[in-house]
TORZAFI-662088 format. One record per residue (C-alpha): x, y, z; residue in three letters. Coordinates in steps of 0.1 Angstrom, whole numbers, padded with zeros to 4 digits, always signed. Last residue first. Layout:
XYZALA
...
This chain:
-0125-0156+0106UNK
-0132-0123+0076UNK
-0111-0147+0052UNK
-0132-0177+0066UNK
-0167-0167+0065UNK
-0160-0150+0032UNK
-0153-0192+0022UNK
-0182-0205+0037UNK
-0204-0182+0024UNK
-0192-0186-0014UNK
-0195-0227-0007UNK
-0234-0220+0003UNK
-0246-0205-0025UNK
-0243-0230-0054UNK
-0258-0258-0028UNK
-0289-0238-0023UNK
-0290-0225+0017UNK
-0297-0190+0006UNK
-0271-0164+0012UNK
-0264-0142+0046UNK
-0231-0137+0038UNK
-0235-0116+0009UNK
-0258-0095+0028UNK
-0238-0089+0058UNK
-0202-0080+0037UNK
-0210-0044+0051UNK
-0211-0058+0087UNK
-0179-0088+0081UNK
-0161-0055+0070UNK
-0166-0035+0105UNK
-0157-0063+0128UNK
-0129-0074+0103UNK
-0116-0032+0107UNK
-0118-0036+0145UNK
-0099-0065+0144UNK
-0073-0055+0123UNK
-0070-0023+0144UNK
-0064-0044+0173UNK
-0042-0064+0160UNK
-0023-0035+0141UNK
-0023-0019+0180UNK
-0003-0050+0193UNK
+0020-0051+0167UNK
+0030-0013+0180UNK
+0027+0008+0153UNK
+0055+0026+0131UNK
+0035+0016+0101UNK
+0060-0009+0083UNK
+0074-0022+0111UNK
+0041-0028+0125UNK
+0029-0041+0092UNK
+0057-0063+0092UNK
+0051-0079+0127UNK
+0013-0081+0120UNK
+0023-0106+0087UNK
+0021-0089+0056UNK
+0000-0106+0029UNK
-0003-0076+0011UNK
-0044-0076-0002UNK
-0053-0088+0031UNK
-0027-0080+0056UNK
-0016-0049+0040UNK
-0047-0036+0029UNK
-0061-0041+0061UNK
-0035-0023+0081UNK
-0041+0003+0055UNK
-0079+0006+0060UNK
-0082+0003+0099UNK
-0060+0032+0098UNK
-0074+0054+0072UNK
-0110+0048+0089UNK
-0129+0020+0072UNK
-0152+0031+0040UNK
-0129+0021+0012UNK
-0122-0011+0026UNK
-0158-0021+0022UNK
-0154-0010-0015UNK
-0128-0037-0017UNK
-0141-0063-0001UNK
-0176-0061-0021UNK
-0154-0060-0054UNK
-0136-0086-0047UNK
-0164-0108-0035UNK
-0184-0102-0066UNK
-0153-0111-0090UNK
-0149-0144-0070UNK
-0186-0149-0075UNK
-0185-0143-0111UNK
-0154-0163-0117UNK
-0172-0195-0100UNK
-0211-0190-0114UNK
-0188-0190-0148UNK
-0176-0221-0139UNK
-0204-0240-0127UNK
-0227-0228-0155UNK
-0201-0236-0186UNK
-0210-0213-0207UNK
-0172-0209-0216UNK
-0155-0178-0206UNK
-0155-0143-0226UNK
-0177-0122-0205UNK
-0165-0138-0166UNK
-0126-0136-0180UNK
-0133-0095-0188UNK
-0150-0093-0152UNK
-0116-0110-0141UNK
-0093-0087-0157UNK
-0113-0057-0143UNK
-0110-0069-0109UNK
-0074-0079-0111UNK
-0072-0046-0125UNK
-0088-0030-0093UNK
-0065-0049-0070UNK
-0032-0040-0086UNK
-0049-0001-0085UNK
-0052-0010-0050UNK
-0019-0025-0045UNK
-0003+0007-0057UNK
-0021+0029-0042UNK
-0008+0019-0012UNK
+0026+0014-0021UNK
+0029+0050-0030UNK
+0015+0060+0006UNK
+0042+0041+0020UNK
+0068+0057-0005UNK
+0052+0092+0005UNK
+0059+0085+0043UNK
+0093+0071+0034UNK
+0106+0101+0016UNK
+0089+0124+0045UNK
+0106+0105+0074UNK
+0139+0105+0050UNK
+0140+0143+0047UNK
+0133+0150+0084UNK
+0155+0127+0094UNK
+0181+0141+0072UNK
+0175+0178+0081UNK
+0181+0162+0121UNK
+0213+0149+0113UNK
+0229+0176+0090UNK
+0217+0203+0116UNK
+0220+0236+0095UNK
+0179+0240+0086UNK
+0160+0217+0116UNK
+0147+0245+0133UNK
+0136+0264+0102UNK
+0115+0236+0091UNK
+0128+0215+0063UNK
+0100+0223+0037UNK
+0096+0190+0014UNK
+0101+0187-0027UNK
+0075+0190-0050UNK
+0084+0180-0085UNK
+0113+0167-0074UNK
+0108+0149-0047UNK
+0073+0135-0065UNK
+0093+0120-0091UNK
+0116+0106-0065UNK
+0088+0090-0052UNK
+0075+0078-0083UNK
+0107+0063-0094UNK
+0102+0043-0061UNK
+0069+0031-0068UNK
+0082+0019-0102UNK
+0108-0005-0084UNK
+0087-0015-0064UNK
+0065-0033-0093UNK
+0046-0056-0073UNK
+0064-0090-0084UNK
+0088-0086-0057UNK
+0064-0076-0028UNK
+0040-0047-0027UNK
+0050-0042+0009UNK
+0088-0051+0019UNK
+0096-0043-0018UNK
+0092-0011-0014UNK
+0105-0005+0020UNK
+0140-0024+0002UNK
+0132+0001-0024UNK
+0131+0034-0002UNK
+0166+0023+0014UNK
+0184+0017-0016UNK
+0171+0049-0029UNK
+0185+0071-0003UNK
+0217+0084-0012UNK
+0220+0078-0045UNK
+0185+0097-0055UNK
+0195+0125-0033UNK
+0226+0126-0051UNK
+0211+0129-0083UNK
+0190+0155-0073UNK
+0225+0176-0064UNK
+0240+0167-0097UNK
+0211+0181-0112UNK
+0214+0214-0102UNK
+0183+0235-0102UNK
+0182+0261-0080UNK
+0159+0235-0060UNK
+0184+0207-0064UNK
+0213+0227-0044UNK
+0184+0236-0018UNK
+0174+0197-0013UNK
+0216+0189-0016UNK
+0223+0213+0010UNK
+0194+0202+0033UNK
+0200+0163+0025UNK
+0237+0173+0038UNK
+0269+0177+0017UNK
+0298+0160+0021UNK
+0322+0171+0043UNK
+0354+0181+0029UNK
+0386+0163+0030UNK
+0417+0181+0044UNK
């Protein structure tokens, strides 16, 4: 008679006592799911694959409570296991295009010091560094929700249908919430809009006019 293999429950206790072989099943059971959820938001080139180590990192380290209710029903401890997995893999991805955002700032302050004198070009790299910055910190202060749907349509380039997957939202609230969270951007980005009318400024305006469109 073959046995049944073990639930996420079993395996979560089994791991907690300390048996390896139990964490490693985990790991097989469910990491091709978390990386293809990966991948779906920080892309190929995003380093997925070290958000998903992370995850598991964080599994074992601090591993979820299934709640007494849930304890002895295979089904339900795995959905339980796998909502919390993919919660913290979302919230990995996250912070992982920010920090990818933040050295993309650094690396371009670093290009701004060491280019040529060239006043046209540096005005360029320094302007493009500014608007980062402003963008970023003006995500910062949106509500969590306005904030991730922003981070993945701006900084992700996830269409609305992705981020709804992605979020569990209906596409028609990531709309909204994108909206809201342009409405609230194009305020704090006010003063870098509302340039002079010299020829140097007026292609910077254009273009924030345009990503905040």
């Amino acid at each position: 008679m073959t046995m049944a293999p073990e639930s996420d429950g079993q395996l979560l206790r089994a791991a907690a006592r300390g048996e390896a072989r139990a964490f490693e099943a985990l790991v097989g059971r469910h990491q091709s799911a978390l990386l293809r959820h990966a991948r779906s938001l920080v892309g190929e080139s995003g380093g997925y694959e070290d958000v998903v180590q992370e995850v598991f990192l964080r599994l074992a380290q601090r591993p979820p409570e299934l709640p007494p209710e849930v304890e002895g029903d295979a089904e339900r401890e795995r959905a339980h296991l796998l909502s919390w997995l993919h919660r913290v893999t979302r919230n990995c991805c996250m912070d992982a295009l920010r920090s990818e955002t933040r050295r993309k700032s650094r690396e371009e302050t670093v290009a701004a010091r060491t280019a040529s004198t060239s006043i046209d070009g540096g005005f360029a790299t320094v302007e493009a560094r500014d608007t980062r910055t402003a963008v970023e910190r003006g995500l910062e202060k949106l509500p969590p929700d306005q904030n991730e749907v922003l981070v993945l349509r701006l900084i992700g380039g996830r269409s609305y249908r992705e981020i709804a997957e992605i979020t569990g939202k209906k596409i028609g609230t990531v709309g909204w919430l994108v909206s809201e969270g342009l409405k609230a951007l194009s305020r704090d980005l006010a003063p870098l809009l509302a340039l002079s009318d010299s020829p140097a400024s007026e292609p910077r305006a254009a273009r924030l006019r345009g990503e905040l469109s």
